[in-house]
C-alpha positions in Angstrom: 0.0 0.0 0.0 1.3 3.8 -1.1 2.0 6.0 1.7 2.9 9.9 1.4 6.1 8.9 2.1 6.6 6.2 -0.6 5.1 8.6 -3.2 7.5 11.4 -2.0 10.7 8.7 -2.0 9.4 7.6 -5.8 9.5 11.1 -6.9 12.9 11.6 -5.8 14.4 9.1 -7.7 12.5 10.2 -10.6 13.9 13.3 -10.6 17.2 12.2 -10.1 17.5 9.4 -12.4 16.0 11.9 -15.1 19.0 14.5 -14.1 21.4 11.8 -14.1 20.7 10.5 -17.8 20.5 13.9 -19.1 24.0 15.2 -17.4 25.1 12.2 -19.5 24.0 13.0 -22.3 25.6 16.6 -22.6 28.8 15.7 -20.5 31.7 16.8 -22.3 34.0 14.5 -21.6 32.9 10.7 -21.2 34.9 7.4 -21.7 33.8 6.9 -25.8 36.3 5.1 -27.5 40.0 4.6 -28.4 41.4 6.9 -30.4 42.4 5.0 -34.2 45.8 6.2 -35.4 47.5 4.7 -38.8 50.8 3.6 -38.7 52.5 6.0 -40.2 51.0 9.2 -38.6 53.2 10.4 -36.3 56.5 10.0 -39.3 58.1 13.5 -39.4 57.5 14.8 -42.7 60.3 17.7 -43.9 57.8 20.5 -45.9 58.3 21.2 -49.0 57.9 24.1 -51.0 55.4 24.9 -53.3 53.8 27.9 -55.5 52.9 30.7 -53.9 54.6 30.2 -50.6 56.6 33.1 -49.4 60.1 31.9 -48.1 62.9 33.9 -46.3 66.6 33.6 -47.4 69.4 34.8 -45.2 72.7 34.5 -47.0 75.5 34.6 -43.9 77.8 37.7 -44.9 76.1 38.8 -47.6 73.1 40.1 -46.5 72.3 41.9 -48.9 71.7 38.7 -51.6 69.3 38.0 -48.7 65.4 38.9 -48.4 66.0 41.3 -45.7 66.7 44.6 -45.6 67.6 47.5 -43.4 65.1 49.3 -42.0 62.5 46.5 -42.7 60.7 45.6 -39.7 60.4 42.0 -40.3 61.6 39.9 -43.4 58.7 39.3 -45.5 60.2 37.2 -48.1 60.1 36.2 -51.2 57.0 34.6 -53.0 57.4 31.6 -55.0 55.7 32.2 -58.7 53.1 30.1 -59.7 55.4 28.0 -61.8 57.6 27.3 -58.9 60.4 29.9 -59.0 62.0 32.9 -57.6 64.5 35.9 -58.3 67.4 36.3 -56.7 70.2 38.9 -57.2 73.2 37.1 -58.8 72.3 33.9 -59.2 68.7 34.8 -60.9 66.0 33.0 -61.5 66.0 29.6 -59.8 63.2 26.8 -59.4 62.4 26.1 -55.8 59.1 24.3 -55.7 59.2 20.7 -54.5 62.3 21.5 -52.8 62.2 21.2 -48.9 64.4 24.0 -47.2 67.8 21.8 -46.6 67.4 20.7 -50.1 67.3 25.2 -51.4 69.8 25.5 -48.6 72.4 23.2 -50.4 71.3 24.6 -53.5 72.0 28.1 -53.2 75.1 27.3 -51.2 76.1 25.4 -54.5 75.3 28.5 -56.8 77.1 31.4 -54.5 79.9 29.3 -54.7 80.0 29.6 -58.4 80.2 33.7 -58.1 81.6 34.4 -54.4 85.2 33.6 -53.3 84.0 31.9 -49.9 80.8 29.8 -50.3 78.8 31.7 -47.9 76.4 29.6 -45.4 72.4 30.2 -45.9 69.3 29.6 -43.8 66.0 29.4 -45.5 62.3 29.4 -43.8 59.0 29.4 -45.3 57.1 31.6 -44.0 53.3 31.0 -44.8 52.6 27.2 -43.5 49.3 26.4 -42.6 47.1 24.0 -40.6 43.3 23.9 -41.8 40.6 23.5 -40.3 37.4 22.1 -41.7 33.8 20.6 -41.2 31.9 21.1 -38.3 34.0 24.2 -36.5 32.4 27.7 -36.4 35.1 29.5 -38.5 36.6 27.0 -40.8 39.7 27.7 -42.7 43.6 28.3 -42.0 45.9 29.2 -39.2 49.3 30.4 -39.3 51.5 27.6 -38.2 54.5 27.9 -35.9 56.3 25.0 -34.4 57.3 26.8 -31.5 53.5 27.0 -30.3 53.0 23.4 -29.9 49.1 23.2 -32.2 47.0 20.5 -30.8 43.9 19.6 -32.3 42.2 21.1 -29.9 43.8 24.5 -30.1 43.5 24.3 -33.8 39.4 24.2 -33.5 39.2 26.7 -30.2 41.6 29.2 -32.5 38.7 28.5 -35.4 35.6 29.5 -32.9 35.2 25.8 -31.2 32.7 23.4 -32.8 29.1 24.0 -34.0 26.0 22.4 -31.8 25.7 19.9 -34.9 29.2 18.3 -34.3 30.4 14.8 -33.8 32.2 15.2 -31.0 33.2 11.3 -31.5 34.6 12.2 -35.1 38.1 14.6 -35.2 39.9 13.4 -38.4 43.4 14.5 -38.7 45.0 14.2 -42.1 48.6 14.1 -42.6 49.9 14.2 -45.9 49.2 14.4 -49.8 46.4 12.6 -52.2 48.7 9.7 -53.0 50.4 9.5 -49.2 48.8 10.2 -46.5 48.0 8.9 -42.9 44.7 9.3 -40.8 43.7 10.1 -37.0 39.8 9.9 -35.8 39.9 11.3 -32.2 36.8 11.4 -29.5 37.2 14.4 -28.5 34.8 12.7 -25.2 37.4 11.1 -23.9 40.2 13.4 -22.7 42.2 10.8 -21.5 42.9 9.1 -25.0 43.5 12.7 -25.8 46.4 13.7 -23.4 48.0 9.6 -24.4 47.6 10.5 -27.8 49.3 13.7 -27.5 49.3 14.8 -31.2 50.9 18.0 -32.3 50.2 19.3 -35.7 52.0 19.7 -39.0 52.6 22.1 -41.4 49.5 21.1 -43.5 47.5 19.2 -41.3 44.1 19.0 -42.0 41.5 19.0 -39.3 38.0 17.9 -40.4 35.2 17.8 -37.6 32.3 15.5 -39.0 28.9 16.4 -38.8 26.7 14.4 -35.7 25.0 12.6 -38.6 27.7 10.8 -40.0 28.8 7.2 -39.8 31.5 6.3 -37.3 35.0 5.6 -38.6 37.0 2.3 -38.0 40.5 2.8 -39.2 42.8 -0.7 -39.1 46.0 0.2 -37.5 48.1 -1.1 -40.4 46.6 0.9 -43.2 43.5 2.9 -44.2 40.5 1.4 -45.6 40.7 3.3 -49.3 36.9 3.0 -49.6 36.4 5.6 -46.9 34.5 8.1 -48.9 34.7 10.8 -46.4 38.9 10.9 -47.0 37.9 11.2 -50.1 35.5 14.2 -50.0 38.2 15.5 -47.5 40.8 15.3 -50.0 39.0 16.9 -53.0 37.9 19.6 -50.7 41.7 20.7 -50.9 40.7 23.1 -53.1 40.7 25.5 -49.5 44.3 26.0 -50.1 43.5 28.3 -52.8 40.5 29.7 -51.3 42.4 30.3 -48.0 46.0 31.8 -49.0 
């Protein structure tokens, strides 16, 4: 038989179990799932130049073969022309794309030699490389990359506004690479602890694609990537941002 009380203690745990699965529900951070990494993700790939980057040169004792000047604030350097080449007193017109920065280092070491008594030492840095952000994120497009800041995935998407209300949490892919070579991350950004084992630091050109909440999860083996994944795919031919974002 129902008392006053029983009714009173049945109510309780009504509104607390209710509370309890909703917290759930919109808790940010929940054990999800392991974080799927291919094998050759975290390989440390040198960059390499490419059209319409802009790249610094600083010729040791000559400074003036350089792309800095007196009285310039900063060095702003030198942009590569879209058929991959630049102008450079001296030595003239050379091509640099598909070069990484060692490789234009020895290079132009090579050519100063030809035309200076002392080969003079060079230091080359590009200064435009990216990181980009795309899918689900408030503000999608690029960010300035610098290795000294350490990008995280996470820091990548907060610098691009955080994520919309209609992302997959559960879904972070990170792609590393080109079309014909490249290597895959899906994070769960729900579990925080995957996250901090993970610990993944981006790369010049590092994509970041949030997925929308409707999509189909994304099983990745460890030894390979499934080529069949359609979304890499749409990923990949949505490159055309580097154009739209430079």
């Amino acid at each position: 038989m129902f008392t006053i009380r029983t009714l009173f203690l049945l109510l309780l745990v009504l509104i607390f179990g209710i509370g309890g699965c909703s917290s759930k529900k919109h808790q940010l951070f929940s054990k999800h799932r392991t974080p799927v990494v291919t094998k050759g993700f975290y390989q440390q790939r040198d960059y390499v130049i490419k059209p319409h980057d802009r790249i610094s040169i600083l010729v040791y004792q000559y400074p003036e073969l350089g792309t800095y000047r007196d009285g310039m604030q900063r060095d702003n350097g030198i942009e590569v022309t879209s058929r991959g080449t630049i102008l450079l007193p001296l030595v003239g017109r050379i091509k640099v794309a598909g070069m990484t920065k060692e490789m234009l280092e020895d290079k132009l070491y090579r050519l100063y030699g030809e035309y200076l008594e002392n080969s003079p030492a060079v230091k080359v840095e590009v200064l435009n490389k990216k990181v980009y952000v795309i899918g689900e994120v408030k503000n999608p497009g690029a960010l300035e990359y610098d290795r000294q800041s350490f990008l995280t995935p996470l820091k990548a998407i907060a610098q691009r506004g955080g994520l919309t209300d209609t992302a997959k949490r559960s879904q972070v892919l990170i792609v590393r690479g080109n079309r014909k070579k490249y290597d895959v991350a899906v994070l769960d950004l729900t579990d925080m602890q995957s996250l901090s084992r993970y610990n993944i630091v981006l790369q010049p050109e590092d994509i970041v694609y949030v997925a929308h909440n409707s999509a189909k999860d994304i099983s990745l083996p460890l030894n390979g990537m499934d080529p069949s994944l359609s979304l890499i795919n749409t990923i990949f031919n949505s490159v055309a941002i580097y154009s739209v974002f430079k």
